[in-house]
C-alpha positions in Angstrom: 0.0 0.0 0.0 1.3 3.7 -1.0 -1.1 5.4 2.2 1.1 8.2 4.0 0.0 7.9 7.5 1.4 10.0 10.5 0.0 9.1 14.1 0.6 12.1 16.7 1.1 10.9 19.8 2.1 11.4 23.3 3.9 9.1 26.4 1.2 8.1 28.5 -1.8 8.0 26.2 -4.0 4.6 26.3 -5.8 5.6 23.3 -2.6 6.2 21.3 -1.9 2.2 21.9 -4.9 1.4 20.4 -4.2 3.3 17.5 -0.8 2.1 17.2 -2.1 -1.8 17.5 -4.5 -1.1 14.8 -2.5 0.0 12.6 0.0 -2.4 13.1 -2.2 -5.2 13.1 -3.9 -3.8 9.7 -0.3 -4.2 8.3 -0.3 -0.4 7.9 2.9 1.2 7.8 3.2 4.9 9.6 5.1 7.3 11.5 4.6 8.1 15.3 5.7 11.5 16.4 5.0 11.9 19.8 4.2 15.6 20.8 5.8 15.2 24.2 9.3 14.6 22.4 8.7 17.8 19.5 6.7 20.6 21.5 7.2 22.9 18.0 5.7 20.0 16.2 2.5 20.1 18.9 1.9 23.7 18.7 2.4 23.2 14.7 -0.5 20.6 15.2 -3.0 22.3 16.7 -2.2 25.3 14.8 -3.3 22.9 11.7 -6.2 20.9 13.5 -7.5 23.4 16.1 -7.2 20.6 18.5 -5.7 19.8 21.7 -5.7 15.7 22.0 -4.2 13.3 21.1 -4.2 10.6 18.8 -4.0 12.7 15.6 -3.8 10.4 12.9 -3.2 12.2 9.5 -4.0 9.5 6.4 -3.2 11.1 3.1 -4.2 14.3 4.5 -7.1 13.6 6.2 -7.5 13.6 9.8 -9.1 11.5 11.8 -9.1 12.2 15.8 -9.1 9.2 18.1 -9.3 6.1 18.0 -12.1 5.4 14.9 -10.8 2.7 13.3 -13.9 2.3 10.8 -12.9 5.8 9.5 -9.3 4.7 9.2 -10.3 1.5 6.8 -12.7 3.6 4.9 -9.8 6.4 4.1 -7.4 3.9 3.6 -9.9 2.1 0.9 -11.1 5.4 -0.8 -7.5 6.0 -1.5 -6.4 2.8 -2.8 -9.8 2.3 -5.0 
């Protein structure tokens, strides 16, 4: 699959997890930047989304906010169709 997916997230998050085991178990390869590690990148991020939580998870450059893995599938499968 050619999807470009970043996942935002921070240290202590339980939501994050899940979004990282998702992925991972969908065989979806992405990149984890984890706000607590790149505070520019954070403020960046909400400056983009207008949003304060985390997981972010950009897929192709649409966002999805939490853990919604339903949405995730049906981005992933617009894009590759």
């Amino acid at each position: 699959m050619d999807e470009k997916i970043t996942l935002y997230t921070t240290t202590m998050c339980p939501v994050c997890s899940m979004v990282r085991n998702f992925l991972t178990n969908m065989d979806l390869e992405y990149k984890e930047i984890n706000v607590d590690l790149h505070p520019v990148t954070l403020i960046k991020l909400i400056g983009k989304t207008r949003r304060f939580s985390v997981p972010q998870t950009n897929i192709n450059g649409e966002w999805i906010f939490g853990f919604d893995p339903v949405r995730m599938l049906e981005v992933v499968h617009l894009k590759s169709n």
